[in-house]
N, C-alpha and C positions, 0 to 999 in steps of 0.2 A: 200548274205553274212550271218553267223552265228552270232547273237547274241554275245556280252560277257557278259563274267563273271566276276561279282563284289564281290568282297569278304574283308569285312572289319572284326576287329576286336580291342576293347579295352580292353588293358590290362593292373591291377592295379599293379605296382610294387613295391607301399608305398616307404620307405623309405631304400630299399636296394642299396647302393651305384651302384654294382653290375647288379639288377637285368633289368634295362633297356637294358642294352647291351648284356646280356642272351637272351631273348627276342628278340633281335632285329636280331643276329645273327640268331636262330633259323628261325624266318621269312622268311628272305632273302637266308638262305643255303637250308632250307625244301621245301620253295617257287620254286624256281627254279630246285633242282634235282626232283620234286613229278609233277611238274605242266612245265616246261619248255616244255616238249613235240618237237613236232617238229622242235619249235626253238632252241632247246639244240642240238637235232638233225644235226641240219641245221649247227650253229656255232662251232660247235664241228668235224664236217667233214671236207675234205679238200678241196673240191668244191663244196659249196655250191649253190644249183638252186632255183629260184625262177620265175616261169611263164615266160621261156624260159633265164632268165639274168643267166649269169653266174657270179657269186659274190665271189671271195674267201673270205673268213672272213669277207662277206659280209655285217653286221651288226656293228652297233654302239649301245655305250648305254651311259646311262647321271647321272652320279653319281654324288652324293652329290651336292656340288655349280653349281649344270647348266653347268657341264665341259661334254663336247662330244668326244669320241675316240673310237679308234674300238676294239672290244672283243678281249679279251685274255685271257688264266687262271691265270696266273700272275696279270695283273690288276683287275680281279675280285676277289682272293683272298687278294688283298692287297684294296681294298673296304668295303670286308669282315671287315678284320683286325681293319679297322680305325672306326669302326660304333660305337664302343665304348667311341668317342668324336665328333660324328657327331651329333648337338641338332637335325635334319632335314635329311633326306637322301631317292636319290631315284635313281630308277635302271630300266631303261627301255629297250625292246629287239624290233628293227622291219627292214624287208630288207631295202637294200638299192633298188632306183629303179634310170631308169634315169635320170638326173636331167635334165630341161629345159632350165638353162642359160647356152650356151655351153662354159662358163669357166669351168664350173663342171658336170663331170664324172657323180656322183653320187649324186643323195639327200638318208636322209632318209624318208622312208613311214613314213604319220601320219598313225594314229591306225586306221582311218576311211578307209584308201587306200588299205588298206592289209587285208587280211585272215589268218596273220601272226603278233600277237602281242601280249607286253607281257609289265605290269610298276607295280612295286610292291615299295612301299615307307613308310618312316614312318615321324611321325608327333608326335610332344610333346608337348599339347597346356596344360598341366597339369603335375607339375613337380612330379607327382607321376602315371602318366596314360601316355603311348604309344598308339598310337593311328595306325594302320597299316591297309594299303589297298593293295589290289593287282588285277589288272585285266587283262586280257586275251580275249584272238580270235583266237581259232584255231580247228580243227575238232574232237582232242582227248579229248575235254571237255563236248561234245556233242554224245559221241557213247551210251550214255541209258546206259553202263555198266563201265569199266574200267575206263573211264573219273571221272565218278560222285563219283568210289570210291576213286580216289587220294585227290580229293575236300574236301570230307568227312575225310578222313588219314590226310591230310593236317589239317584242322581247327580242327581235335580231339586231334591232339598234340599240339596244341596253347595251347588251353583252359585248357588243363591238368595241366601245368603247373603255371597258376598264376590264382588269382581269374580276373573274366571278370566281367567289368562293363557292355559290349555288344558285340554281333557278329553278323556275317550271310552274307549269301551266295546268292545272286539274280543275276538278270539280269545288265548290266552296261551301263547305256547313256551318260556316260562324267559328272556321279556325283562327282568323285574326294575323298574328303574326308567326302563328304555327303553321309546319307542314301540317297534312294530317298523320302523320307516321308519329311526330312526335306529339300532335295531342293524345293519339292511342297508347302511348308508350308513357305519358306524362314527362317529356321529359320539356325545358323551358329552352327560348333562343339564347336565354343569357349563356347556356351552358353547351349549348348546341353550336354555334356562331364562330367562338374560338377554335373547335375544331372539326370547322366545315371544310377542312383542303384535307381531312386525314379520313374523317370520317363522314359519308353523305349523309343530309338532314329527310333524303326520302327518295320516290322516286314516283314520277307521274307520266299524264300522256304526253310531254314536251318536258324531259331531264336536261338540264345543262350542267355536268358537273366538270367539277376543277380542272387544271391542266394535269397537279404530282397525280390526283385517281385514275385519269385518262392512260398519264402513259404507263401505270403501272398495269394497267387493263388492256395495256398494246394498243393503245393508241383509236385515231378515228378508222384503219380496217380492217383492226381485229376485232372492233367491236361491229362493224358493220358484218363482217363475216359467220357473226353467231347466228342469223337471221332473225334477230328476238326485235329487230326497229325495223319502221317503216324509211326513215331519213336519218341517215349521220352525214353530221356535217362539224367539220376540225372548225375551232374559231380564229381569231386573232392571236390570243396572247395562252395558247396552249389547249385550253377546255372543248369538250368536245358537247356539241346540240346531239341530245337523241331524241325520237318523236317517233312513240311506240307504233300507232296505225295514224294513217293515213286522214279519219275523220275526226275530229272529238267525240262525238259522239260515240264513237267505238272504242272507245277506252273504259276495258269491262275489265272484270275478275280474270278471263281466260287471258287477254293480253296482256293484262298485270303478271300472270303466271308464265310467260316466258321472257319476260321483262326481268322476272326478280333476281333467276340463281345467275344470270349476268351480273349484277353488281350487288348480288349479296355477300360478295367479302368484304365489303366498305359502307354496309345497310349495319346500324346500332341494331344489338342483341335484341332480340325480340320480334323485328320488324316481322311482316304478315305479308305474304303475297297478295293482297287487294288493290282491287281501285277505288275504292270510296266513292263508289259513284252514288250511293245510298245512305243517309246520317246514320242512320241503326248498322252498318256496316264497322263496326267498334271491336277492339279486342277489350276494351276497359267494361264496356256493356256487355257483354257475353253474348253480341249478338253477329261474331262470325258466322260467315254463310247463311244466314237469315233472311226471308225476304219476305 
């Protein structure tokens, strides 16, 4: 089964009434038309298939309070609609399969059961910082070409719009609203979040950190001059995009390793030259360099 993809991002929205639910909108409508993929595919037809099930509107999703029901354009734009008094909200896509107790027809797949899945959510542990994750499993994320550029399209219009306190793009083991630096490190976003312009929450194969770490790191070409990225790119409001090699898929332990002593004077005490491209890749489990 392929890998997912973890794709987090904080965004500072100070003290616009407005601009949390700009943001958030954008998220969730960008998210899903750029990155839905197969699953848009799938829910959007009229007979949807899934390794021989025949499902029509086959899938569920879980919006906001932990309510479950089955896709619809209607209920998804009217999801849409309301995120603008949602403190919390989350939106997940995955088939249904059979279910085993034979009262029911159907369960839904967890993320782990399918090759087919998709939960993009947001989170506001800072009344001024959105906090927004989205992850995925599915084979258009992984083609070395088109996939990697929707990824890329995707988190380039986040970041354009508001200053980020952090971003980035890696591998996903059921971190949630963790990097994985700080799930290894245990450390939480509640404590992480406040000081993500001082101190970075990690660092993967698509880093987007702060403007104040950027320039005390000299900026977008001193950091391009170190040779440790495949792409720097300076953003709008000060922060600099780095994106270690060129493919996703090549984002290994050896790229993480010239990735790191570049911004490990702003990497939390502890942190591990890895890529987690591997779940047992842990410093809590003791199973660095293990494979």
């Amino acid at each position: 089964m392929e890998q997912a993809v973890h794709i987090l991002t904080s965004l500072h929205v100070g003290d616009d009434p407005g601009g949390a639910a700009t943001v958030a909108r954008r998220w969730f409508e960008l998210g899903w038309e750029l990155l839905g993929g197969q699953l848009r595919a799938m829910v959007d037809g009229d007979d949807p298939v899934l390794a021989g099930v025949v499902a029509p509107r086959g899938f569920v999703t879980s919006m906001g309070a932990g309510t479950s029901l089955s896709y619809a354009e209607g209920q998804w734009h009217q999801f849409v609609a309301e995120l603008d008094r949602l403190p919390d909200a989350l939106f997940e896509v995955s088939p249904l399969i059979p279910a085993a107790r034979p009262e029911f027809e159907w369960r839904r797949a967890a993320h782990f059961e399918s090759p087919y899945f998709m939960s993009m959510r947001l989170d506001r542990y800072e009344p001024d910082v959105v906090n927004l994750v989205l992850k995925s499993r599915h084979e258009l994320l992984f083609d070395g070409g088109a996939g990697e550029s929707r990824i890329i399209a995707f988190l380039e219009d986040l970041v354009s719009i508001r200053a980020v306190d952090y971003a980035e793009v890696t591998y996903g083991h059921g971190g949630g609203e963790h990097t994985m630096q700080e799930r290894d490190l245990g450390l939480s976003p509640f404590k992480s979040l406040p000081e993500a312009r001082s101190v970075l929450r990690g660092f993967a194969w698509v880093t987007v950190i702060p403007a104040g770490i950027a320039a005390r790191l000299g900026g977008a070409e001193a950091l391009a001059a170190t040779g440790a990225f495949f792409r720097v790119k300076a953003l709008p409001h000060g922060e600099v995009w780095l994106q270690a090699t060129e493919h996703f898929d090549d984002w290994n332990d050896e790229a993480a390793a010239k990735v790191f002593p570049v911004l490990t004077p702003f990497l939390p005490a502890g942190t591990m030259p890895l890529a987690y491209r591997y779940s047992s890749d842990s410093v809590r489990a003791g199973n660095v360099g293990k494979r």
